[in-house]
N, C-alpha and C positions, 0 to 999 in steps of 0.2 A: 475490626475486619471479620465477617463472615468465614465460615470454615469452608475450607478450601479442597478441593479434590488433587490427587497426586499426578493428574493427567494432566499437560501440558493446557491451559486456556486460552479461548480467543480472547486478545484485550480489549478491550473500549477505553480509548483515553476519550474521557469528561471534562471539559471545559466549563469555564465559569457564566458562560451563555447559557446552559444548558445541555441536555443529551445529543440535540442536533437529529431530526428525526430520521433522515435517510441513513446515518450514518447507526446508528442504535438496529435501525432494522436490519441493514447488512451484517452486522457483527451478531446479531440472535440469529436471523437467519441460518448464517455460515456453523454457530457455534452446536445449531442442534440438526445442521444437516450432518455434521462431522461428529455429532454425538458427545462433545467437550462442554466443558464446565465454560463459563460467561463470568468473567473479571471486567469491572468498571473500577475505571482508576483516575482521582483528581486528585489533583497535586495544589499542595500549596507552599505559594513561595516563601523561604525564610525571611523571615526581617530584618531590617537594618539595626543600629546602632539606635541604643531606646532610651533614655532618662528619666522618662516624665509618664511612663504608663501608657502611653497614647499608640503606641506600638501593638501593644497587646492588646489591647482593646481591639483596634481594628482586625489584626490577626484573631481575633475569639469570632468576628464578623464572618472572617471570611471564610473557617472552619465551618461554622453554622450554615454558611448559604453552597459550602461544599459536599456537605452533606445534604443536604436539601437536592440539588443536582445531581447526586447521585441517587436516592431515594426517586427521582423522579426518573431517571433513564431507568432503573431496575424495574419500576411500574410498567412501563412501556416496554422493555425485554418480556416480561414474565406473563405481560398481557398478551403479546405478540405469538407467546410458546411457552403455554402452561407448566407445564413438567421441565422448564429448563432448569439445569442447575447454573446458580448466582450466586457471584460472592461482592462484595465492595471494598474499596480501598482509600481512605482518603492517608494521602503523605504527605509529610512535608518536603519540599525541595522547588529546583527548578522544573517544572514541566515536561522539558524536551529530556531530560536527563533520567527522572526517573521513569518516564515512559522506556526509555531504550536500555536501563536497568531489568523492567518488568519483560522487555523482548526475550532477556536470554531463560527465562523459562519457558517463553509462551511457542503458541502453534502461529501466532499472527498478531499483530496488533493493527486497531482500526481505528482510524483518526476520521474527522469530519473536515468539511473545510472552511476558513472563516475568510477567503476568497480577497486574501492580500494581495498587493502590488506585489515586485521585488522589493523596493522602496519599503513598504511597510513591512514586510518580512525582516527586512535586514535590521530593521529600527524598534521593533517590537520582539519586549524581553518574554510575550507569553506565546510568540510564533513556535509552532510544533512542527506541521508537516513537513518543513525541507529537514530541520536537524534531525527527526527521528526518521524520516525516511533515507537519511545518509547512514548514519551510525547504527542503525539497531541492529541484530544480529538474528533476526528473523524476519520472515515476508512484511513488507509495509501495505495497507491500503488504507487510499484514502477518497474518502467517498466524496467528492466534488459533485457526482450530478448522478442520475438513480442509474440503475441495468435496464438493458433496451430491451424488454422483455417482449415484446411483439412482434419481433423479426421471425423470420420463418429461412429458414433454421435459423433457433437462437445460436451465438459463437459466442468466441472471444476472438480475441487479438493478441501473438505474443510477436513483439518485435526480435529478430534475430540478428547477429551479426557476426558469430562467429567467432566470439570471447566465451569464456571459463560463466563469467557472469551472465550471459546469454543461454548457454546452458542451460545455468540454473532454473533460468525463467521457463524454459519450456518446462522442466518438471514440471515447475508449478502450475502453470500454466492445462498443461492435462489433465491433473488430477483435479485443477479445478473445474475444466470442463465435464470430465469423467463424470463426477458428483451431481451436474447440473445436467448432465444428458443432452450437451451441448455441443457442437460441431469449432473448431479450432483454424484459424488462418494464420501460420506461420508465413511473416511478412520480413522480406531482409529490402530496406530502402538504400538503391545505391543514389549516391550525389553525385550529378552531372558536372565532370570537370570541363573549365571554363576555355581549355583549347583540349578538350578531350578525341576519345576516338568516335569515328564515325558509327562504327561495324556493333550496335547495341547489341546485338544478338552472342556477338562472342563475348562482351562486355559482360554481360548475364549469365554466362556457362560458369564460373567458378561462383559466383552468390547459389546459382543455385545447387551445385554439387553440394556447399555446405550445409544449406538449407537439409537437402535430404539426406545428409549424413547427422546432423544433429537429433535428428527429428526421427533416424530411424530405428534406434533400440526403443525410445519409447513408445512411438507408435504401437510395435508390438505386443507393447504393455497394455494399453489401454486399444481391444481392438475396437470397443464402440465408438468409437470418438473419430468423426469424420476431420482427416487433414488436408488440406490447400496449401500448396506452398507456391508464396507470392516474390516474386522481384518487383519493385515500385522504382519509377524515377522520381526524385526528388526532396527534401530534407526531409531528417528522420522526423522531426515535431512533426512537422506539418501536414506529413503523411499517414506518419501514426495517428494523429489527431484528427482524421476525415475519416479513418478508419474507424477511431473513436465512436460514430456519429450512432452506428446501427450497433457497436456489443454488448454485449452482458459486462467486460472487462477488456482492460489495454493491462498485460504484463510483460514487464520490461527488466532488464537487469543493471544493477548498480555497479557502475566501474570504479566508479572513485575508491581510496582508500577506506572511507568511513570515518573522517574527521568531523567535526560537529560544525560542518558550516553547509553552506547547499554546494561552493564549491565543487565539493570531496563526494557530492552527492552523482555527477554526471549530469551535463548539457542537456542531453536526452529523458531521463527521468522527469528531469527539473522544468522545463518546457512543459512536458506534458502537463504538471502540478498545476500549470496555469489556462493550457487549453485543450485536456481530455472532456470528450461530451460522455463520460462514464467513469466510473472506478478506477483508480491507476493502481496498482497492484508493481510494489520494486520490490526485488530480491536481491539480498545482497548478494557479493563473490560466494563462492566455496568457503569454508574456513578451511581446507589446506594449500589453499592459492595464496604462494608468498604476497605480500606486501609489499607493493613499490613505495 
C-alpha cells in the first residue's frame, strides 16, 4: 500500500470489472475539490478449504489482476487531477466488509454500480452497494448514472422527513452543494392515505414547519446556497427519483440500524439504489442516536 496522508480519504471501492469510469471521476473529483487524499480499495476474497494447491494458484490470479485494477483506476484518478494525492489498497476479505471497515476512517466512500436485480443482489457474494450503504459509518455514494451538470441552476436533492437521519442528510447534503456552487431542494414527500383527508393544504402545514425548521440553522450556515422547500404528493422512491432526473445528487438518510443486509438499509435509500437518474448519496444515523 502507498503512503497514506493522516487526513481522512475519499474511498473508491475497485471491483474486479474495473475502476467503473463515472464512478472513479466522482470520487477524484470530490477528493481534490475537498483537498483530501484519494484511497482505491479492492478486496479480495479469502479462500475456501485447499489441498491440492489449486486454491492458491487461483487466489495469486486474482491478487494480480487486483492489482492491475487498481493501477488502472489510479491512472485515470491521477489523469483526471495531476497533483492529487493517491494511495492503493489491495486486501484480503469480503468486499462489503472491508469497505465499511475502510468507512470508519474515511470522509466518504464511493462505490460504482454493477446495476443488480434485488434478485441478484441477494444472491451474489461480491454485491457491495446495498451492504455498505447500510453499515458503513460514513456518507455512502454511489454513482448509478453521472450529475446533471447542465441544469440551470445546477442543485441537488435532499429528501426530508423529519428523523435524526434526515438531518444528517441535510448537513451533508449543503456542504455538498456549498462546494459545487449549487442551489438545494429540500423535498419532504407525504403519502396520500387511502381514505385520507380532503383539506391538503392543512395536510401540508406540519411537513412543511419541519422542513423549515430542519433546514434553518443550516441554511444560515451556508448563506450561498439557494433553498426550496418542497412538499410532494406521493411515494418517497418514486418521487425522489423524478427529482432524480435533472440533479447533480439525491441525498437521503439511512434509518435502518446498520446491519449487513439491504433490509437494515431503509426502503427509501434502497429503491433509490435502483431507480435514481444520478448519484445516491446515504448518510447514516447520528452516532449518538440510540439503536433500536
Amino acid at each position: 500500500m502507498a503512503p497514506a496522508s493522516r487526513r481522512r480519504p475519499v474511498v473508491l471501492g475497485v471491483d474486479a470489472g474495473g475502476p467503473g469510469r463515472l464512478a472513479a471521476t466522482w470520487a477524484a473529483d470530490e477528493a481534490d475539490r475537498r483537498r483530501l487524499p484519494l484511497l482505491l480499495v479492492h478486496a479480495v476474497p479469502e479462500p475456501g478449504s485447499d489441498r491440492h494447491g489449486f486454491e492458491r494458484s487461483y487466489r495469486e490470479e486474482l491478487r494480480a489482476d487486483g492489482r492491475a485494477v487498481l493501477d488502472k483506476a489510479a491512472a485515470l484518478a491521477g489523469e483526471r487531477h495531476p497533483g492529487l494525492e493517491l494511495a492503493t489498497a489491495l486486501v484480503d476479505g469480503n468486499p462489503g466488509q472491508v469497505l465499511c471497515l475502510e468507512s470508519a476512517r474515511a470522509e466518504l466512500v464511493v462505490l460504482g454500480s454493477r446495476r443488480l436485480t434485488r434478485a441478484e443482489e441477494f444472491l451474489s457474494a461480491s454485491s457491495v452497494t446495498v451492504p455498505v450503504s447500510a453499515q458503513a459509518t460514513c456518507p455512502v455514494v454511489v454513482v448509478r448514472e453521472p450529475e446533471h451538470v447542465t441544469q440551470d441552476p445546477l442543485h441537488l436533492v435532499v429528501g426530508v422527513d423529519g428523523s435524526p437521519s434526515s438531518a444528517a442528510a441535510v448537513d451533508v447534503a449543503f456542504d455538498l452543494a456549498a462546494r459545487r456552487g449549487a442551489a438545494l431542494r429540500a423535498i419532504w414527500v407525504r403519502q396520500s392515505q387511502p381514505f385520507g383527508r380532503t383539506d391538503d393544504l392543512r395536510a401540508d402545514q406540519e411537513p412543511r414547519r419541519l422542513l423549515t425548521e430542519t433546514t434553518a440553522g443550516r441554511a444560515g450556515r451556508y448563506p450561498d446556497v439557494r433553498l426550496t422547500h418542497e412538499v410532494i404528493h406521493g411515494h418517497p422512491v418514486e418521487e425522489l427519483a423524478k427529482a432524480s432526473e435533472h440533479a447533480l445528487a439525491v441525498v437521503v438518510g439511512r434509518r435502518g440500524g446498520g446491519g449487513f443486509t439491504g433490509m437494515r438499509l431503509g426502503s427509501v435509500p434502497h429503491g433509490l439504489l435502483h431507480h435514481a437518474h444520478c448519484p445516491i448519496v446515504t448518510v447514516p444515523r447520528p452516532a449518538a442516536e440510540p439503536r433500536g
